[in-house]
C-alpha positions as protocol buffer text, in pm:
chain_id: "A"
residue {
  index: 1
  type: UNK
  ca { x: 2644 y: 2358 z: -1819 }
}
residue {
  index: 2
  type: UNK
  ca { x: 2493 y: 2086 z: -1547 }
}
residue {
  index: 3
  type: UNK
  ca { x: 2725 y: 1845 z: -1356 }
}
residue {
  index: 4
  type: UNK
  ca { x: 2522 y: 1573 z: -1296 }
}
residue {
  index: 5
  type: UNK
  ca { x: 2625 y: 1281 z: -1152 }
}
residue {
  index: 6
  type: UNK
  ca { x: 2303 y: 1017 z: -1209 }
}
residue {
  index: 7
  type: UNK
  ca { x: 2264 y: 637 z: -1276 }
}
residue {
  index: 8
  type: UNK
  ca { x: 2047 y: 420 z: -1501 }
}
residue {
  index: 9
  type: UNK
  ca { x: 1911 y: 57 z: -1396 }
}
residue {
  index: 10
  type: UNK
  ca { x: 1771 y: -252 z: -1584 }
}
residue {
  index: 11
  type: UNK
  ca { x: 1436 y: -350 z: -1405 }
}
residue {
  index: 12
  type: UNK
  ca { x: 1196 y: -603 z: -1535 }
}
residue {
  index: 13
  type: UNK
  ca { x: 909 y: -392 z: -1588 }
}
residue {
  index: 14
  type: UNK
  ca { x: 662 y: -634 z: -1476 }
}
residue {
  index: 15
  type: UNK
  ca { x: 742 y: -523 z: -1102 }
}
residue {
  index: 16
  type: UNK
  ca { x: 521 y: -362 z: -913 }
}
residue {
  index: 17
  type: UNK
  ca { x: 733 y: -97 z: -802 }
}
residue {
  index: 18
  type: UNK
  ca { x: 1119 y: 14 z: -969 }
}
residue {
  index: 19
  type: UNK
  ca { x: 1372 y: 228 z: -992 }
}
residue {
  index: 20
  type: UNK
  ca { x: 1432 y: 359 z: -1320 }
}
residue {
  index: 21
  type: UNK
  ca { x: 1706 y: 645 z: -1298 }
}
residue {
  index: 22
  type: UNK
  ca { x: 1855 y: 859 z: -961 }
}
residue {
  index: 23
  type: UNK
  ca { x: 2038 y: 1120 z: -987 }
}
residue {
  index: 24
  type: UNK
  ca { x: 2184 y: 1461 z: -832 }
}
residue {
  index: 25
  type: UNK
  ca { x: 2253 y: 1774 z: -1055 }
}
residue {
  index: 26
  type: UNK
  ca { x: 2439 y: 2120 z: -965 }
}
residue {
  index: 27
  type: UNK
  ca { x: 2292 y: 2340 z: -1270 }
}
residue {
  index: 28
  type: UNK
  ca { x: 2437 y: 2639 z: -1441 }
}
residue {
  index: 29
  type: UNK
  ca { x: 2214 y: 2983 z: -1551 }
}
residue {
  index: 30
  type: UNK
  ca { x: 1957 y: 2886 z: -1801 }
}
residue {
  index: 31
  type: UNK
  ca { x: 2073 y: 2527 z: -1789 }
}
residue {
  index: 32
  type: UNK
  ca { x: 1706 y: 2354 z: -1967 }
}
residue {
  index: 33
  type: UNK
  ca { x: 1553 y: 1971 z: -2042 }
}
residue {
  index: 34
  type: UNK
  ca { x: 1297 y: 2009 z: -2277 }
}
residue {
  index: 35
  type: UNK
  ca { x: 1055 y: 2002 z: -2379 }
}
residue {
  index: 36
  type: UNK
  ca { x: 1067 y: 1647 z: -2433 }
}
residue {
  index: 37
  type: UNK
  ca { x: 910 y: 1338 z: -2329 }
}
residue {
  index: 38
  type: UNK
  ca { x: 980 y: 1056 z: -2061 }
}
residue {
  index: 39
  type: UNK
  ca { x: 865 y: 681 z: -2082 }
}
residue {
  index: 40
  type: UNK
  ca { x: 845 y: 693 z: -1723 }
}
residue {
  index: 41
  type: UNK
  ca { x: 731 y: 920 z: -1385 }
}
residue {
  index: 42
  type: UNK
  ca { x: 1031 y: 1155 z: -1257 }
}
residue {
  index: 43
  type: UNK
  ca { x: 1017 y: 1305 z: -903 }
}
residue {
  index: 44
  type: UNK
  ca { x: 1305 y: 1600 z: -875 }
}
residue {
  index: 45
  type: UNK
  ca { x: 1294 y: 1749 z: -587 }
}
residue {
  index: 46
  type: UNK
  ca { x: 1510 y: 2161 z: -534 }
}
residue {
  index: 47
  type: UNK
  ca { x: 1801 y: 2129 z: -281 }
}
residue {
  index: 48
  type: UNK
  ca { x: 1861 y: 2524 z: -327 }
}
residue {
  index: 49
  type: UNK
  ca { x: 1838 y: 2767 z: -594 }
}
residue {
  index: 50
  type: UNK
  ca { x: 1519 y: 2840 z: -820 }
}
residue {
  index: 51
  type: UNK
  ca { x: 1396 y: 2818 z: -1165 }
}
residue {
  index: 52
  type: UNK
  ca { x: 1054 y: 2694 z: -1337 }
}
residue {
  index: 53
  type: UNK
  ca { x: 911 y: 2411 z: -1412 }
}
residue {
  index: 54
  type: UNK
  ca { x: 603 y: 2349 z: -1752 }
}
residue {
  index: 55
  type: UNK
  ca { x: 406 y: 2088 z: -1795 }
}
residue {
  index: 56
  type: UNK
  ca { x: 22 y: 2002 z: -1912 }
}
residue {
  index: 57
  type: UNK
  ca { x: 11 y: 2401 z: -2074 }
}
residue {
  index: 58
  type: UNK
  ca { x: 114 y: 2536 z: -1738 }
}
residue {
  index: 59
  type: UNK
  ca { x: 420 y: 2675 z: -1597 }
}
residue {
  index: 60
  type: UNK
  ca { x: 527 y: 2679 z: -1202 }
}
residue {
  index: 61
  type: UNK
  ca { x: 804 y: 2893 z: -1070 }
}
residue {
  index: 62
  type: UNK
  ca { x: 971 y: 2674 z: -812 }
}
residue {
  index: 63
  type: UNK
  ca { x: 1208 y: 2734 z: -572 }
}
residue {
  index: 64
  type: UNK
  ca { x: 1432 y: 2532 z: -290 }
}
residue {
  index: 65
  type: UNK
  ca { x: 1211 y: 2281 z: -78 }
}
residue {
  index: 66
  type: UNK
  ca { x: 943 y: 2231 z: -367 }
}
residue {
  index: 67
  type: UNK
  ca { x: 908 y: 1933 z: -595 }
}
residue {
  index: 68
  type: UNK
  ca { x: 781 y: 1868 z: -956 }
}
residue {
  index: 69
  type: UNK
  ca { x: 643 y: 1526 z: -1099 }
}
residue {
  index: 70
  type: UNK
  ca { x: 684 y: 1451 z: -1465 }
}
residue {
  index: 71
  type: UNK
  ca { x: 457 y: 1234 z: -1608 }
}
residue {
  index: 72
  type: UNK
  ca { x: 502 y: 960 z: -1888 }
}
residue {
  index: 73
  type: UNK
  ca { x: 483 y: 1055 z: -2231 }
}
residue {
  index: 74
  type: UNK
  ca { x: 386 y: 1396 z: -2161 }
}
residue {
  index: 75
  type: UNK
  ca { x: 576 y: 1697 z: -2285 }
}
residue {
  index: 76
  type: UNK
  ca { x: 798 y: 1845 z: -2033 }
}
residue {
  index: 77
  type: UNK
  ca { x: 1011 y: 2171 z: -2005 }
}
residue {
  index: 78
  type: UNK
  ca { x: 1223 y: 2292 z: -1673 }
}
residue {
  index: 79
  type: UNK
  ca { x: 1521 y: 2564 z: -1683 }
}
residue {
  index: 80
  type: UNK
  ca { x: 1719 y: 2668 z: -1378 }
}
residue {
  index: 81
  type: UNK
  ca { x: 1690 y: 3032 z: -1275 }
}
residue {
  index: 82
  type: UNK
  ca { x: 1962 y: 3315 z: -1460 }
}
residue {
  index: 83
  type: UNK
  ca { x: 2081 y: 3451 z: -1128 }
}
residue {
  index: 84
  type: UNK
  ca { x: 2037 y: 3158 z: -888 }
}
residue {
  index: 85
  type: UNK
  ca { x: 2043 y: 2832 z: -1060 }
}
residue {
  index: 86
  type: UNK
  ca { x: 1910 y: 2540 z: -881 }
}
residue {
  index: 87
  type: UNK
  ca { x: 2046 y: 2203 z: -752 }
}
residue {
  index: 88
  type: UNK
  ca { x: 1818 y: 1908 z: -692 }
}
residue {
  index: 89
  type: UNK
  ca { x: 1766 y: 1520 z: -690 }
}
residue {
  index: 90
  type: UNK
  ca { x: 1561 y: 1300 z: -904 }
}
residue {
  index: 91
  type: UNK
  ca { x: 1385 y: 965 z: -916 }
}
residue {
  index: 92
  type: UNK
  ca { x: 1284 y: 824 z: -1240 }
}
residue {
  index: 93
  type: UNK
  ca { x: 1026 y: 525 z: -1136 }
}
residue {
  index: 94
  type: UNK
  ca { x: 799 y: 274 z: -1260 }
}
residue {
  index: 95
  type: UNK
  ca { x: 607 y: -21 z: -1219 }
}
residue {
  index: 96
  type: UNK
  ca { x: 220 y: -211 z: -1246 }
}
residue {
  index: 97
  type: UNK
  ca { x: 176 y: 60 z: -880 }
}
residue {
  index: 98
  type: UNK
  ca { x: 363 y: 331 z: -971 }
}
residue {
  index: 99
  type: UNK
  ca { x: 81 y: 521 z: -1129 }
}
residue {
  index: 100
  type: UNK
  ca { x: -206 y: 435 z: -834 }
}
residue {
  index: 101
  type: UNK
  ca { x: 62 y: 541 z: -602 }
}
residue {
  index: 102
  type: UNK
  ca { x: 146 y: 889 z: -779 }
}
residue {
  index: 103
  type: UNK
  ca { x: -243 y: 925 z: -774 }
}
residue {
  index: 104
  type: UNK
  ca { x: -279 y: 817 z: -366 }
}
residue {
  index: 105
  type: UNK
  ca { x: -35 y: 1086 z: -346 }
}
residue {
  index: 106
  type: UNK
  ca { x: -208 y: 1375 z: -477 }
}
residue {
  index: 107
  type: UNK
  ca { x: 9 y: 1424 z: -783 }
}
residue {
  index: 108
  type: UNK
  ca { x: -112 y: 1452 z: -1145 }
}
residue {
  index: 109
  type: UNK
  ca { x: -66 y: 1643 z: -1463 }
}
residue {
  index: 110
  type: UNK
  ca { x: -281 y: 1884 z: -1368 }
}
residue {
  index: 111
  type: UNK
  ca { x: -99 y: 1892 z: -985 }
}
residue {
  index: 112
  type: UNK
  ca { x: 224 y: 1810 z: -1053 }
}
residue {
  index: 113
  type: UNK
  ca { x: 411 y: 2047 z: -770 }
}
residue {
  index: 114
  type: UNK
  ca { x: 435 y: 1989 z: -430 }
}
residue {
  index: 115
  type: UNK
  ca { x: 620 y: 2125 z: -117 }
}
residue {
  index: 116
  type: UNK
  ca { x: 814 y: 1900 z: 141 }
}
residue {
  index: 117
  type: UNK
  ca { x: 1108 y: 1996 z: 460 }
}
residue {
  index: 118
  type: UNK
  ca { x: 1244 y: 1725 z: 432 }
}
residue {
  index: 119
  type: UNK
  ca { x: 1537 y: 1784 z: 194 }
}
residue {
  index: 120
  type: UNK
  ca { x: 1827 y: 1630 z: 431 }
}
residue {
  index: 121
  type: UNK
  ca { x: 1613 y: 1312 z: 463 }
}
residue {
  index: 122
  type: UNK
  ca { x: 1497 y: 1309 z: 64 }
}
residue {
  index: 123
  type: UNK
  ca { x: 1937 y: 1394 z: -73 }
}
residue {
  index: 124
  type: UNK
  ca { x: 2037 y: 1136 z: 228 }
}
residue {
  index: 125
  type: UNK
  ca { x: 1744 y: 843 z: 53 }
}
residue {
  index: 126
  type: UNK
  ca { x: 1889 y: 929 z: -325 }
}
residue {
  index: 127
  type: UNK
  ca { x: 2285 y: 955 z: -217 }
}
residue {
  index: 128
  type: UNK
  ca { x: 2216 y: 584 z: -92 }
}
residue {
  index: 129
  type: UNK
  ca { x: 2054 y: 426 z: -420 }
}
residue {
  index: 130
  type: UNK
  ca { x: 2365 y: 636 z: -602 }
}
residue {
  index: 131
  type: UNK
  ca { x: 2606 y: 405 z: -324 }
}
residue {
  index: 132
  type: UNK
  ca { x: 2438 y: 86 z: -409 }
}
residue {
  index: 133
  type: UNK
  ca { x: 2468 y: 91 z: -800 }
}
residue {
  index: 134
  type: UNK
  ca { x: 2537 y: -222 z: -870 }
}
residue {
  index: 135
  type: UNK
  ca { x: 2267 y: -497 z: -1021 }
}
residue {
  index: 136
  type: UNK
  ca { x: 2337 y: -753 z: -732 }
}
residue {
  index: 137
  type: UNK
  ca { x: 2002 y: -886 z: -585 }
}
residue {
  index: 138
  type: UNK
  ca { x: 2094 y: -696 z: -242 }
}
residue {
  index: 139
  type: UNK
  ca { x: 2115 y: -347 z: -423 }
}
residue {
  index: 140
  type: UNK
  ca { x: 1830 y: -424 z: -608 }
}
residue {
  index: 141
  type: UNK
  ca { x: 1601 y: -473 z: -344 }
}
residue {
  index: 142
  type: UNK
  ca { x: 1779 y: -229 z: -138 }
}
residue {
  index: 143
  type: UNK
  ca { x: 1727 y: 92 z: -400 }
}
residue {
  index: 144
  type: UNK
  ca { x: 1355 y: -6 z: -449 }
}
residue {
  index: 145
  type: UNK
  ca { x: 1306 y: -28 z: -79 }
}
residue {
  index: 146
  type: UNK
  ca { x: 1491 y: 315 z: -86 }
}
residue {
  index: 147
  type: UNK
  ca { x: 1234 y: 414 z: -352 }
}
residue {
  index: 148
  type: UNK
  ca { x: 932 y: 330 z: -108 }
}
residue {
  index: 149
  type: UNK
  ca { x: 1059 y: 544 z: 156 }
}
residue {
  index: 150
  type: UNK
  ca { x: 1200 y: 829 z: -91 }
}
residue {
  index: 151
  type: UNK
  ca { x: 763 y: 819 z: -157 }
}
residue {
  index: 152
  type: UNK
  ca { x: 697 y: 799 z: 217 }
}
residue {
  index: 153
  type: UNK
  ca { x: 881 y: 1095 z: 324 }
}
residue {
  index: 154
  type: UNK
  ca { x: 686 y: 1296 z: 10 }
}
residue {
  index: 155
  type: UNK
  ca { x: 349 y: 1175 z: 129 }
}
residue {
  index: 156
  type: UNK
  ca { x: 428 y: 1295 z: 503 }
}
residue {
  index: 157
  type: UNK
  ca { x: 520 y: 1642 z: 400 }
}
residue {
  index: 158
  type: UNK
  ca { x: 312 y: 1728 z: 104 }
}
residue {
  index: 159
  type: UNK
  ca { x: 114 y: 2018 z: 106 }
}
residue {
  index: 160
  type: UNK
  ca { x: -133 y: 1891 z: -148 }
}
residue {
  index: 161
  type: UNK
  ca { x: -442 y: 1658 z: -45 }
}
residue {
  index: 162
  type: UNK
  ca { x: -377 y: 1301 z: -128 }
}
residue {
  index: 163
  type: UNK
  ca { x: -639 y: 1155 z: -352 }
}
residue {
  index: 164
  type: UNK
  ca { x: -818 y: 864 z: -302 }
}
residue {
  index: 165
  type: UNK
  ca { x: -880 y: 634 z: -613 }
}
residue {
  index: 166
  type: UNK
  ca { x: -1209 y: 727 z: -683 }
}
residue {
  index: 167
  type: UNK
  ca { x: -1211 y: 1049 z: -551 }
}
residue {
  index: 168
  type: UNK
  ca { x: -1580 y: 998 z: -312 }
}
residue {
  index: 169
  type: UNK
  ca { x: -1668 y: 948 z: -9 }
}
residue {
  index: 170
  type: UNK
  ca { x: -1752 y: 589 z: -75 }
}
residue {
  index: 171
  type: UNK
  ca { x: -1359 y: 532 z: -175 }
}
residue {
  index: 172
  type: UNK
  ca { x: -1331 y: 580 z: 245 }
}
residue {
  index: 173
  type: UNK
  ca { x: -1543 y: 313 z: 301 }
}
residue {
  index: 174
  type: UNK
  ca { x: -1399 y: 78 z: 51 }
}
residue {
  index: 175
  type: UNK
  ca { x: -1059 y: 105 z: 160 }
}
residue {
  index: 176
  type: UNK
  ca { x: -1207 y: 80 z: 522 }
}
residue {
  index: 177
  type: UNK
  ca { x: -1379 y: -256 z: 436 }
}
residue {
  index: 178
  type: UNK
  ca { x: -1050 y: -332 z: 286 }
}
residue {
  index: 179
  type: UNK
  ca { x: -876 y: -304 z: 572 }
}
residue {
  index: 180
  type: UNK
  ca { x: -1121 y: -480 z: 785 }
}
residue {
  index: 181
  type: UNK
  ca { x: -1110 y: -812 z: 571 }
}
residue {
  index: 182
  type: UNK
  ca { x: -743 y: -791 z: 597 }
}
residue {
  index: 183
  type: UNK
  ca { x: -679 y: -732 z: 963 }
}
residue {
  index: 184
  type: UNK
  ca { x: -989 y: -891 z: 1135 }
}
residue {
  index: 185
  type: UNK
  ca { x: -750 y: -1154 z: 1287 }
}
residue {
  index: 186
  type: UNK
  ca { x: -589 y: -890 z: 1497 }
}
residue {
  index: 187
  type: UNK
  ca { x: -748 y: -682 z: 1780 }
}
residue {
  index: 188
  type: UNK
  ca { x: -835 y: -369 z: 1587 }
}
residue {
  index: 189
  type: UNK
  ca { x: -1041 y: -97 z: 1672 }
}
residue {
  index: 190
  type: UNK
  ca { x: -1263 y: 182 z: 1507 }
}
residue {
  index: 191
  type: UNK
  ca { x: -964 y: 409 z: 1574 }
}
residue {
  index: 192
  type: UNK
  ca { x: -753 y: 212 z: 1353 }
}
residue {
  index: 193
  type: UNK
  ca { x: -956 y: 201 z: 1095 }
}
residue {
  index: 194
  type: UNK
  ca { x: -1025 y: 535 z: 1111 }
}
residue {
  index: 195
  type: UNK
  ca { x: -642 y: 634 z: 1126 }
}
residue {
  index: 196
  type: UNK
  ca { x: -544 y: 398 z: 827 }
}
residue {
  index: 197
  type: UNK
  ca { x: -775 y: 549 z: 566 }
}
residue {
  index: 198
  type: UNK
  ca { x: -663 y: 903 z: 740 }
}
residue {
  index: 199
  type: UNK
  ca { x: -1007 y: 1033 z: 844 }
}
residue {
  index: 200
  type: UNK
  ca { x: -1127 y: 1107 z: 1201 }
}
residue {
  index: 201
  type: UNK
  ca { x: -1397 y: 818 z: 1372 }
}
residue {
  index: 202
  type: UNK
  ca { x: -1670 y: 1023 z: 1343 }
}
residue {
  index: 203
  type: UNK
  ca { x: -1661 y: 1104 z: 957 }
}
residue {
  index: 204
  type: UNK
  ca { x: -1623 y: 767 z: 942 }
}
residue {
  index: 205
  type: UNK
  ca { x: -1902 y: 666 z: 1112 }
}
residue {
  index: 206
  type: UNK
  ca { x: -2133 y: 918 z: 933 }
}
residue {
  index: 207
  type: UNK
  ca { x: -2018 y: 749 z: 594 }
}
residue {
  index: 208
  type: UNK
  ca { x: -2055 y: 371 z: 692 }
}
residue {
  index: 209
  type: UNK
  ca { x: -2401 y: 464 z: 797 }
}
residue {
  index: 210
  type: UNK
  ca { x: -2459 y: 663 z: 444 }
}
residue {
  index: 211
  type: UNK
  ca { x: -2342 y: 380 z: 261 }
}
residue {
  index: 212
  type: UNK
  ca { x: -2405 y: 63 z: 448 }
}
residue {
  index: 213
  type: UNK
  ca { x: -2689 y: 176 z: 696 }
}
residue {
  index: 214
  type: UNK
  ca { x: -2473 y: 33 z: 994 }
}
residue {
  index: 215
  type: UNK
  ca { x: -2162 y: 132 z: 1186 }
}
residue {
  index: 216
  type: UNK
  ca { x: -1794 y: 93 z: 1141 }
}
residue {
  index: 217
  type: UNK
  ca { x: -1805 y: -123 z: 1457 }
}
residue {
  index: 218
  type: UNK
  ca { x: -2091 y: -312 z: 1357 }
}
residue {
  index: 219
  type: UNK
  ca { x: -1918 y: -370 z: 999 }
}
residue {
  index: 220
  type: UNK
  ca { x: -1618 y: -521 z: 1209 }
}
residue {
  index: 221
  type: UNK
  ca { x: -1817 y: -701 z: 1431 }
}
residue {
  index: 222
  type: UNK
  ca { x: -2031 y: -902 z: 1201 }
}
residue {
  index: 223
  type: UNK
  ca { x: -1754 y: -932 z: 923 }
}
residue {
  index: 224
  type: UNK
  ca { x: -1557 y: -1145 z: 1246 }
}
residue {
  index: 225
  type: UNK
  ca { x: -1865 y: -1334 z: 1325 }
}
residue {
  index: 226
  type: UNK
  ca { x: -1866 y: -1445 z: 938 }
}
residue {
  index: 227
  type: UNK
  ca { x: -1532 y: -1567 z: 965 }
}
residue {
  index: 228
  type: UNK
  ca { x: -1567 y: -1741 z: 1297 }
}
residue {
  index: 229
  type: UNK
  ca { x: -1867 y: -1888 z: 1130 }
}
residue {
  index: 230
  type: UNK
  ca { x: -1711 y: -2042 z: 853 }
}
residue {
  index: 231
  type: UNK
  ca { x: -1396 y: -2185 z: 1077 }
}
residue {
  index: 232
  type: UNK
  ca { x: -1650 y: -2323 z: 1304 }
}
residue {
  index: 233
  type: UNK
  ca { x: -1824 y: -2480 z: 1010 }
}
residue {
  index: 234
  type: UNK
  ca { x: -1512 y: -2613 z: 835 }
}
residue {
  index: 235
  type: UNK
  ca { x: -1268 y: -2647 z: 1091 }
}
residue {
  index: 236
  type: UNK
  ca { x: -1212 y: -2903 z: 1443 }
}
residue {
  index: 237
  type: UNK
  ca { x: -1032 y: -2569 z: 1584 }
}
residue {
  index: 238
  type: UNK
  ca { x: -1161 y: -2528 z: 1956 }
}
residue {
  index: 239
  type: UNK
  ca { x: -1415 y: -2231 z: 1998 }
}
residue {
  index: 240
  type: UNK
  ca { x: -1100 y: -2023 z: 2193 }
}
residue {
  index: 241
  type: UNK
  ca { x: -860 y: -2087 z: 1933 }
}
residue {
  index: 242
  type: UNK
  ca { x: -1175 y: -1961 z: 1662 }
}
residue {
  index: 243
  type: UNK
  ca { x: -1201 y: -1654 z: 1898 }
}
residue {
  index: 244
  type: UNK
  ca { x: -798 y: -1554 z: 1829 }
}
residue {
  index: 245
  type: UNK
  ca { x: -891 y: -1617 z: 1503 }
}
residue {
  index: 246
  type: UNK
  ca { x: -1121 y: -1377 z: 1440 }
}
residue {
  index: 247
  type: UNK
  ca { x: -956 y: -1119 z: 1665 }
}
residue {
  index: 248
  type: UNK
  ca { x: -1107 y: -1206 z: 2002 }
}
residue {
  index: 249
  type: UNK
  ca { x: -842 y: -1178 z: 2310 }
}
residue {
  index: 250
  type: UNK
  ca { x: -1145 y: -1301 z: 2560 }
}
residue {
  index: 251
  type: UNK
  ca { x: -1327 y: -1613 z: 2420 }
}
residue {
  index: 252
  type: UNK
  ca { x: -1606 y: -1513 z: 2684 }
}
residue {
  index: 253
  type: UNK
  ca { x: -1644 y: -1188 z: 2465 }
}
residue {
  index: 254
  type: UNK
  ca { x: -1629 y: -1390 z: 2132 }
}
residue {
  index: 255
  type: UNK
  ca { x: -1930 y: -1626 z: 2277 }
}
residue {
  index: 256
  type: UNK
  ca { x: -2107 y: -1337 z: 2361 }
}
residue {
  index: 257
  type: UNK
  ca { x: -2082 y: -1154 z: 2045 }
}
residue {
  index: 258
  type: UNK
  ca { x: -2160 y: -1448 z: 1861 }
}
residue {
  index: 259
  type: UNK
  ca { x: -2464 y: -1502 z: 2083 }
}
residue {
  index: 260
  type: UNK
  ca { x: -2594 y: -1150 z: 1982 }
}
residue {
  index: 261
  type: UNK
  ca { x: -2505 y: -1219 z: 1624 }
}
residue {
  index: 262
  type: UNK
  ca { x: -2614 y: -1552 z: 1555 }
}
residue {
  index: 263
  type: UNK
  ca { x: -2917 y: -1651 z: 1863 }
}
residue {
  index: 264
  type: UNK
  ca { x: -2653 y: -1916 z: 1983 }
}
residue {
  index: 265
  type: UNK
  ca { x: -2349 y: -1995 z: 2156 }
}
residue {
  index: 266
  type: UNK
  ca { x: -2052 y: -2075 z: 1936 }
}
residue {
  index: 267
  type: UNK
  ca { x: -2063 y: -2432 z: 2093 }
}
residue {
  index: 268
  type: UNK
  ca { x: -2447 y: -2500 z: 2031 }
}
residue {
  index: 269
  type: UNK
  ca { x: -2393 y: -2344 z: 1644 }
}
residue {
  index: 270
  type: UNK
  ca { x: -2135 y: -2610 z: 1593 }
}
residue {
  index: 271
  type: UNK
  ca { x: -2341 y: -2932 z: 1754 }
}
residue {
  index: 272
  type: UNK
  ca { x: -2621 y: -2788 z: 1535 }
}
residue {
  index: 273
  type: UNK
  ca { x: -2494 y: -2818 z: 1223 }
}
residue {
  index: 274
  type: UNK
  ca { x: -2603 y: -3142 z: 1001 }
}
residue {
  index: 275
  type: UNK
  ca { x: -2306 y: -3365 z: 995 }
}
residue {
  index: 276
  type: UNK
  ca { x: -2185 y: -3367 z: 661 }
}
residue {
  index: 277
  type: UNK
  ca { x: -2089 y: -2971 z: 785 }
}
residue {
  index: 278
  type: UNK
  ca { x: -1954 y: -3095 z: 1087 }
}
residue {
  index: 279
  type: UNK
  ca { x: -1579 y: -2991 z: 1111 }
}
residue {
  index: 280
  type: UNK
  ca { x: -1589 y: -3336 z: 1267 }
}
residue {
  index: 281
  type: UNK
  ca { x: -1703 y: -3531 z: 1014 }
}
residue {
  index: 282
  type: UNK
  ca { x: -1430 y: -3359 z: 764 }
}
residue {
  index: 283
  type: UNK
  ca { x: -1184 y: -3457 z: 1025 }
}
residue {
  index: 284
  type: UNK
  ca { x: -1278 y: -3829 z: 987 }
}
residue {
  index: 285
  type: UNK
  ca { x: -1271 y: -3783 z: 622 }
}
residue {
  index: 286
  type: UNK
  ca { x: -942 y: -3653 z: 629 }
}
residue {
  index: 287
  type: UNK
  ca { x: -860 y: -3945 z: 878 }
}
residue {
  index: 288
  type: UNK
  ca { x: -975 y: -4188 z: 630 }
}
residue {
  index: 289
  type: UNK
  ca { x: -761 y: -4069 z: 335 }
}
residue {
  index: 290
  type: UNK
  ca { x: -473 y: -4071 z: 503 }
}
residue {
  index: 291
  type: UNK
  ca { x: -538 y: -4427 z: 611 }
}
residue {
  index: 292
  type: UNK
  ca { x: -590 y: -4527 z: 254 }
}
residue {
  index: 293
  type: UNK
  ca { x: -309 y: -4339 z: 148 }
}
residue {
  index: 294
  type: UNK
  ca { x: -80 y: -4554 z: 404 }
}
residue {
  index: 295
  type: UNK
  ca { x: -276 y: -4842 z: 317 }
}
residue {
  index: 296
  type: UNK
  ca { x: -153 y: -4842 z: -79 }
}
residue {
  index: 297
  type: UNK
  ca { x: 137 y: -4713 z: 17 }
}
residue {
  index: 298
  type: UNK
  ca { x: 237 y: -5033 z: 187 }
}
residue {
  index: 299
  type: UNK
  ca { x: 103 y: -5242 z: -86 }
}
residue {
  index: 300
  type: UNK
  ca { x: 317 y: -5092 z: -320 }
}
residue {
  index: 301
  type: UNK
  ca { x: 602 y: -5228 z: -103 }
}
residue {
  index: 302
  type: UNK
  ca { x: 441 y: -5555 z: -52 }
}
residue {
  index: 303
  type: UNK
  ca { x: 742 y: -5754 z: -243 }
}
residue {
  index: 304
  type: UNK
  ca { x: 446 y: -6074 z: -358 }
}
């Protein structure tokens, strides 16, 4: 017999991330699920006790401070141990992310167990979905929030190597050029990029110049000068406020990096560009519609 004390949740599938089910069971000798199938992916992690866990044709013996991923519509079996039955939490989860997450993890059919210390943090993350049960908009967002970090603390202690999408070398670079297009604004460094995709600098460097022929720092560099380009084509923003922009603390260092990029100072780009790209002439054309604007706008009010 299992006391189980669990609770079920109506989430609009199209999210990107959901709780289905959470749950928390004390089992008894030989107490079994399956085999049978699930619509959706299940995370149980073993508070204490042991038993085994099938799946994909295989069968893992599993014990306190391990985990085991079921995956949708695939056949599943678990039964707790004779002598030491075991207690654990689950997850059920879904979502348009859930499966690219399970995958950045380093889970799959074929490597559906993992390891993790954290049990006090992983029970305390479930017990608090279980406390906010109800289907108000605050525990809604509050249990899938719990659900992100329930994911967070399995990432930072699993003993398996996370995947990357792709599974190459090139997926590095990718989600390094990612990264890069989303955070040249701020004043990032090789390091960070290097930490982010969770590889050291000098990897990194070896596979921007495998793929791309240049560096991660020129890859930053020039993707910034791009930008600043285009804002100093398309924009009447000064050439410091284009320098924050783009990441650039020091304008000084923007002009000179734009220098070595482009032949020319920022300034001299700008007054070299044929006026219909002038930022100023699309400031006077802006000026002008909003003068026409005002001007029918007081016609309509015109009472003859």
């Amino acid at each position: 017999m299992e006391k189980a004390y669990k609770l079920l949740f109506n989430t609009e599938e199209s999210d990107d991330l959901y709780v289905y089910c959470c749950g928390l069971s004390q089992t008894e000798a030989h107490h079994s699920f399956g085999p049978a199938l699930k619509p959706h992916f299940m995370i149980h992690y073993i508070m204490s006790g042991k038993g085994s866990f099938t799946i994909g044709g295989n069968t893992y013996p599993l014990k306190e401070g391990y985990g085991f991923l079921i995956v949708p519509d695939e056949l599943a079996y678990y039964v707790a141990d004779e002598e030491n039955p075991w207690t654990y939490v689950w997850i059920g989860f879904g979502g348009k992310r859930a499966e690219k997450i399970v995958s950045q993890l380093g889970l799959s059919l074929q490597q559906p167990v993992f390891k993790s210390d954290k049990s006090e943090t992983i029970y305390n993350l479930v017990k608090d979905m279980m406390e906010h049960n109800t289907f108000s908009v605050e525990d809604d967002l509050r249990r899938n929030g719990l659900l992100s970090m329930f994911l967070s603390v399995i990432a930072s202690g699993l003993s398996v190597t996370p995947k990357s999408d792709s599974g190459t070398d090139n997926d590095y670079v990718t989600r390094a050029q990612a990264f890069v297009r989303s955070n040249y604004c701020n004043p990032i460094k090789v390091t960070d990029i290097a930490d982010y995709v969770c590889i050291n600098r000098s990897y990194l460097y070896t596979l921007f110049q495998n793929s791309l022929g240049i560096s991660p720092q020129q890859y930053l560099a020039s993707y910034r000068i791009a930008k600043a380009t285009e804002l100093l084509q398309l924009t009447a923003l000064s050439v410091e406020s284009v320098a924050i922009s783009c990441g650039y603390s020091d304008p000084l260092v923007f002009s000179k990096a734009f220098r070595q990029e482009k032949g020319v100072s920022p300034s001299k780009f700008r007054k070299s560009l044929p006026k219909s790209d002038n930022a100023i002439s699309s400031k006077e054309h802006l000026k002008q519609v909003e003068q026409l604007i005002e001007a029918r706008h007081m016609e309509s009010n015109d009472p003859n």
